[in-house]
C-alpha positions as CSV (number, residue, x, y, z in Angstrom):
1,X,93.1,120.5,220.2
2,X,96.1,118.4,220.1
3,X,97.4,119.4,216.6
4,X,95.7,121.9,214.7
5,X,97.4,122.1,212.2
6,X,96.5,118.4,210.9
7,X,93.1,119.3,211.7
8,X,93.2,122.0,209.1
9,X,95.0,120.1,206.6
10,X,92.3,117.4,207.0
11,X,89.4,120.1,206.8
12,X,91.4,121.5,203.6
13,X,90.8,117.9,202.1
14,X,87.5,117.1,202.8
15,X,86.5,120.4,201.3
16,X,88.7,119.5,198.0
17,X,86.5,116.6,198.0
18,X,83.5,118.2,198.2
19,X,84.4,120.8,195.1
20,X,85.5,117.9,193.0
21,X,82.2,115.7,193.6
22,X,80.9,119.2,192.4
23,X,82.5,119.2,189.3
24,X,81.5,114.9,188.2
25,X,84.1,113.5,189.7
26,X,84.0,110.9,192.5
27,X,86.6,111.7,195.8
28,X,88.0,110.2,198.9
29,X,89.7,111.4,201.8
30,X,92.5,109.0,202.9
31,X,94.7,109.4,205.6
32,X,98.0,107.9,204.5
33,X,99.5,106.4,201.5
34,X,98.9,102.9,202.8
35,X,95.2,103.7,203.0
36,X,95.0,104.9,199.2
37,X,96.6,101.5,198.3
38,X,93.8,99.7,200.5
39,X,90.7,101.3,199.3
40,X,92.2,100.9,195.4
41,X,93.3,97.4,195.6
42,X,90.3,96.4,198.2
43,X,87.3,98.4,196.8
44,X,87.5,100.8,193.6
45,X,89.7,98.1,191.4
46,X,86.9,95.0,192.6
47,X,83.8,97.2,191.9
48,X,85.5,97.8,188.6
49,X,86.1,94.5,187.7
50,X,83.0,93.5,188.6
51,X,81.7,95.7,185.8
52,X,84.2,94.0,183.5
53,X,87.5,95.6,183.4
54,X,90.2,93.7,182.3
55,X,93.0,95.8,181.3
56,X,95.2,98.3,183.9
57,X,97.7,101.1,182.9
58,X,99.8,103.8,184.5
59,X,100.6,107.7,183.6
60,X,104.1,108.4,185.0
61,X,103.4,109.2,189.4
62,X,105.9,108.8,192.2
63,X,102.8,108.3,194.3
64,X,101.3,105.6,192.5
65,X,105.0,103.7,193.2
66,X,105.7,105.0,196.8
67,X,102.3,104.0,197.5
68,X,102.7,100.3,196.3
69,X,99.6,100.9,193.9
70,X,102.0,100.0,190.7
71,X,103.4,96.9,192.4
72,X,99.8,95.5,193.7
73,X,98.2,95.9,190.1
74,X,101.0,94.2,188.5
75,X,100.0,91.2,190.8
76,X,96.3,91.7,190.5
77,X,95.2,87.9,189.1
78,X,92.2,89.5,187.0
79,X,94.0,92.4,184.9
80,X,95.7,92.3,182.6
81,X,98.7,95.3,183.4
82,X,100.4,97.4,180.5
83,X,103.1,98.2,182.3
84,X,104.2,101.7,180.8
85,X,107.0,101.8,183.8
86,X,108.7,99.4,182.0
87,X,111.9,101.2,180.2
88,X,113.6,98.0,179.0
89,X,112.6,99.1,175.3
90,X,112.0,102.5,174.9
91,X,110.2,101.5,171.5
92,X,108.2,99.0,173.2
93,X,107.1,101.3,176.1
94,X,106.2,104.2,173.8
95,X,103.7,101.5,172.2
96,X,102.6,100.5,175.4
97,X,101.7,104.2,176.5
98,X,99.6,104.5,173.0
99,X,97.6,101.1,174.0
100,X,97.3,102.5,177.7
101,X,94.8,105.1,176.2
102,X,92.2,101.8,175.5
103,X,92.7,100.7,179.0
104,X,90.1,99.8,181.0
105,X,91.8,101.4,184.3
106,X,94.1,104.1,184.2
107,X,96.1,104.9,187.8
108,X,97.8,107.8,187.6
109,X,98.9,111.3,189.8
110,X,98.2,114.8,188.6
111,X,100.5,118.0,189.6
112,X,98.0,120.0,191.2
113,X,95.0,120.1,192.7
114,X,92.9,123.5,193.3
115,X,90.6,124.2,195.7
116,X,87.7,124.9,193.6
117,X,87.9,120.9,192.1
118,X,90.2,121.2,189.1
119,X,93.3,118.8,188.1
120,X,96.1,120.9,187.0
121,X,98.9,118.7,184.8
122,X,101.7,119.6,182.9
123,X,103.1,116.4,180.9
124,X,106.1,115.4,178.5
125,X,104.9,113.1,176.0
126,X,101.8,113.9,176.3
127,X,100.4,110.5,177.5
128,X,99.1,110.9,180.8
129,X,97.1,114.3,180.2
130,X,95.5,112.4,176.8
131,X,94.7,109.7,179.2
132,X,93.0,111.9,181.9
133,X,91.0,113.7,179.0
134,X,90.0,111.0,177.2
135,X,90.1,107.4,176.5
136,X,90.2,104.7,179.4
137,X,86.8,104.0,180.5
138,X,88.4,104.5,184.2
139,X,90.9,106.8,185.4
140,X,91.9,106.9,189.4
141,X,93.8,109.5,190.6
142,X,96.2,109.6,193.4
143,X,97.4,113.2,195.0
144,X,98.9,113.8,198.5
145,X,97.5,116.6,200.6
146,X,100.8,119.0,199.6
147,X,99.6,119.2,195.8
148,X,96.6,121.3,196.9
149,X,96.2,125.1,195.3
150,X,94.3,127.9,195.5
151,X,93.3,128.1,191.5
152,X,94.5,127.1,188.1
153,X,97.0,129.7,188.2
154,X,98.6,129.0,191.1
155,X,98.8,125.6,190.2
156,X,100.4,126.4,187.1
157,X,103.5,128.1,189.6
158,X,103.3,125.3,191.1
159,X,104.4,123.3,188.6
160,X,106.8,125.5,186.6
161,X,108.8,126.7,190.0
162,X,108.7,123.2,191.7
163,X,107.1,119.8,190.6
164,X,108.8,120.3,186.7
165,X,112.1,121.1,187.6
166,X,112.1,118.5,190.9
167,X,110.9,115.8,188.4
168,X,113.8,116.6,185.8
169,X,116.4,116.1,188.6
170,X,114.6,112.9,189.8
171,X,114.8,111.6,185.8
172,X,118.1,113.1,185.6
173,X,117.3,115.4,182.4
174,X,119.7,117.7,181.0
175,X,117.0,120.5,181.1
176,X,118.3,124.5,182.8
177,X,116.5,124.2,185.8
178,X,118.6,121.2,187.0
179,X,120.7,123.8,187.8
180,X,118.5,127.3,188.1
181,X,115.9,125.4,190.1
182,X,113.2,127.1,188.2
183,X,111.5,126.9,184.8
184,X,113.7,128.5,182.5
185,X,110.9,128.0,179.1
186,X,113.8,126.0,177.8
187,X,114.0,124.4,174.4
188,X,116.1,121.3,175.9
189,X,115.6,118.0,173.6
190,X,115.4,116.8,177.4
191,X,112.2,119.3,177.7
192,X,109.6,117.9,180.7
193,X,107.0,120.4,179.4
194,X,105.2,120.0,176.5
195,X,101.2,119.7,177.4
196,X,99.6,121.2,179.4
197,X,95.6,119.5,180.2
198,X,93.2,121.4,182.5
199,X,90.6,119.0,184.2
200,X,87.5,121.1,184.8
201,X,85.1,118.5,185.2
202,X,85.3,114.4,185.1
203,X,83.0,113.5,181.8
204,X,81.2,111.1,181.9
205,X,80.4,112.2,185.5
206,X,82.8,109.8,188.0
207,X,84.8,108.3,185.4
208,X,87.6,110.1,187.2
209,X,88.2,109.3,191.1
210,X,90.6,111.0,192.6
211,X,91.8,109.8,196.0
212,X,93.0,112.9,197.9
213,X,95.9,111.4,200.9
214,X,96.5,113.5,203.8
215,X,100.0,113.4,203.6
216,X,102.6,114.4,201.9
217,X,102.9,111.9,198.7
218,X,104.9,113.0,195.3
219,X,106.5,116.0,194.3
């Protein structure tokens, strides 16, 4: 075999997928970024239109932006987009993010993803795990390949000792592990971890789809 090591990666996914159809949710194996744009934009956002969405929103993901999925919505000609990226007025944004929980379709990323089919998330405000509990009628889910864990508690490392403190340098907090490079339990006003959510199973059963990318995508 030419590269088995992609081979396995791939495997890893598809299994993923399987666990999480398991659990209610509906999955897809993609092979790149550019592929998880196409089957949101060109199949999972039409069906769901169809069935009379109307209104998009977004939980905070570097993969929903690298991907182009933000950018596409925004221009989508039948939604209308809440666009909670928008940091213009932080007043404005923070009333956006409480209408986002009505939304029709809700794109976001989560931190972790276990083996066994569970979404692992640790959030700030709050917004984006309330969202993936509870809420939008529709919540699609984008996670590269790398965000893949053995269990809840690994995932949980994961987080703490690398996606939190990489995502305070990216939003240039003033929180210790800027500097430590690992979670220091801080009590920062600039604090990145507040709530933590646990996604066992998508209720009702494929409200959430999760597009798994078999690539690296996000921190």
């Amino acid at each position: 075999m030419d590269n088995p090591v992609q081979a396995f990666r791939s495997g890893r996914l598809e299994q993923v997928a399987k666990a999480l159809e398991r659990n209610g949710f509906a999955a897809t194996v993609v092979p790149d970024e550019n592929a998880a744009r196409e089957l949101v934009l060109g199949s999972i956002i039409p069906e769901l239109v169809a069935q009379g969405a109307k209104v998009a929103a977004f939980g905070g993901s570097v993969t929903v932006v690298h991907s182009g999925v933000y950018e596409a919505v925004k221009a989508h000609p039948d939604l209308e987009v809440l666009d909670t990226y928008d940091r213009t007025d932080p007043a404005h944004t923070l009333e956006l993010r409480r209408q986002a929980l009505l939304s029709d379709i809700f794109i976001t990323g989560t931190n972790a993803v276990t083996e066994d089919g569970k979404l692992v998330n640790l959030d700030g405000t709050g917004n984006r795990v309330a969202a993936l509990a509870y809420g939008p009628r529709n919540v699609i889910v984008l996670v590269g390949g790398n965000k893949v864990v053995a269990d809840v508690d690994s995932g949980m490392r994961r987080i703490r000792e690398y996606a939190a403190p990489v995502n305070a340098i990216r939003l240039d907090r003033k929180t210790p592990c800027t500097k430590t490079l690992h979670c220091e339990d801080c009590s920062s006003p600039d604090r990145i971890c507040n709530s933590w959510l646990v996604t066992a199973k998508s209720a009702p059963k494929k409200r959430i789809r999760v597009v798994l990318i078999d690539a690296e995508a996000g921190f």
